[in-house]
C-alpha positions as CSV (number, residue, x, y, z in Angstrom):
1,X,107.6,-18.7,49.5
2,X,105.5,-18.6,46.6
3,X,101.1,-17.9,47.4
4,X,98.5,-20.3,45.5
5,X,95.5,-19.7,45.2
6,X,92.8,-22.0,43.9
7,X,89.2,-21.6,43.0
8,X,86.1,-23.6,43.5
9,X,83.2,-24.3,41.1
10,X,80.5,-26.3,42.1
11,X,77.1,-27.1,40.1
12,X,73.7,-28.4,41.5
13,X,70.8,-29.0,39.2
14,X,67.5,-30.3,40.5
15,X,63.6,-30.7,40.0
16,X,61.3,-29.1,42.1
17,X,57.6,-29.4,42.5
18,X,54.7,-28.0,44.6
19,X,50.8,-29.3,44.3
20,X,48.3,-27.3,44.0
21,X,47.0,-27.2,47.6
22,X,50.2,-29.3,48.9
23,X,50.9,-26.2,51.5
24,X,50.0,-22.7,52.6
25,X,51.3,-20.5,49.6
26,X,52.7,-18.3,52.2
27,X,55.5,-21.2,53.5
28,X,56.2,-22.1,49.9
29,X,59.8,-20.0,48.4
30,X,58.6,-17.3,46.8
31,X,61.6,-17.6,44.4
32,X,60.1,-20.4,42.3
33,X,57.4,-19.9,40.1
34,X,55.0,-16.9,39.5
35,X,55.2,-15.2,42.5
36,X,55.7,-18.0,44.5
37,X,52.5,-20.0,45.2
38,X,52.1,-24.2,44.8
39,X,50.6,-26.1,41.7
40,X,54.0,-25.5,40.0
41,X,56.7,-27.3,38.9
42,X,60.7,-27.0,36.9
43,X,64.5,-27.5,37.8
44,X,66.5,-25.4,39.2
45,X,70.3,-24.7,37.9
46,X,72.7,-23.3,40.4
47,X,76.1,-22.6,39.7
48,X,78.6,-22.0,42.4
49,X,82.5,-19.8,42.3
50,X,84.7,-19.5,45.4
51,X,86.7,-16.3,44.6
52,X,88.3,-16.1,47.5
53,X,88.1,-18.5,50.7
54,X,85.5,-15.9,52.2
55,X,83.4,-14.9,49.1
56,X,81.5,-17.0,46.9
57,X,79.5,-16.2,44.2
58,X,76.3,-18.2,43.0
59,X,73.7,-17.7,40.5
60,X,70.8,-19.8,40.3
61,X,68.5,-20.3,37.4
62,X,64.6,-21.2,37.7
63,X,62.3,-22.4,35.1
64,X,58.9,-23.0,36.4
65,X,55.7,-24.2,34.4
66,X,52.0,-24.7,35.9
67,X,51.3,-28.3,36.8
68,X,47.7,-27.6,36.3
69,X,47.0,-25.1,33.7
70,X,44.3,-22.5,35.3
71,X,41.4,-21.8,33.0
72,X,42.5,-18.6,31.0
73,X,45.8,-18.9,31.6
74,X,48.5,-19.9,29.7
75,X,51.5,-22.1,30.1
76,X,54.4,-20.5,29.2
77,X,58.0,-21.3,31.0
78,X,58.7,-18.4,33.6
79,X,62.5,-18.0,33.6
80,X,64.1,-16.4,37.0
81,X,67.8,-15.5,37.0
82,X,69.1,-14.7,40.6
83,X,72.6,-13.7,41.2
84,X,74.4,-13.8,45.2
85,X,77.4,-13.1,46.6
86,X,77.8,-14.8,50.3
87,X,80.1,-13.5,52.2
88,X,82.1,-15.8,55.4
89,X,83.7,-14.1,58.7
């Protein structure tokens, strides 16, 4: 009996934006943006690998910008790169 074994890859790429004010900045994901917070806005990349039927692999790109630029600040692209492994039993 021969054993094959297939992978998974699945991609997910999306906007996301919070208004300045829209919620509590402490319910907001900290992930996206500069130090979490609202009044930002970007997509979000994320990237998907089954390994093995009980381990998959996912890294997630984030590339905020201010919606509102605050006075003194200025509006460069913050990039985030975040790697997981998820692990099933």
């Amino acid at each position: 009996m021969r054993n094959r074994r297939s992978s998974l890859i699945a991609g997910t790429l999306r906007k996301k934006e919070t208004m300045t004010d829209a919620v509590l900045s402490m319910f907001t994901q900290s992930d996206f943006g500069r130090q979490g917070g609202t009044n930002v806005e970007g997509p979000i990349l994320k990237l998907d690998y089954m390994l093995f039927p009980r381990l998959t692999l996912t890294t997630k790109g984030y590339f905020v910008n201010f919606i509102d630029l605050p006075k003194g600040l200025t509006n460069s692209m913050v990039s985030r790169l975040q790697f997981d492994a998820i692990l099933t039993f």
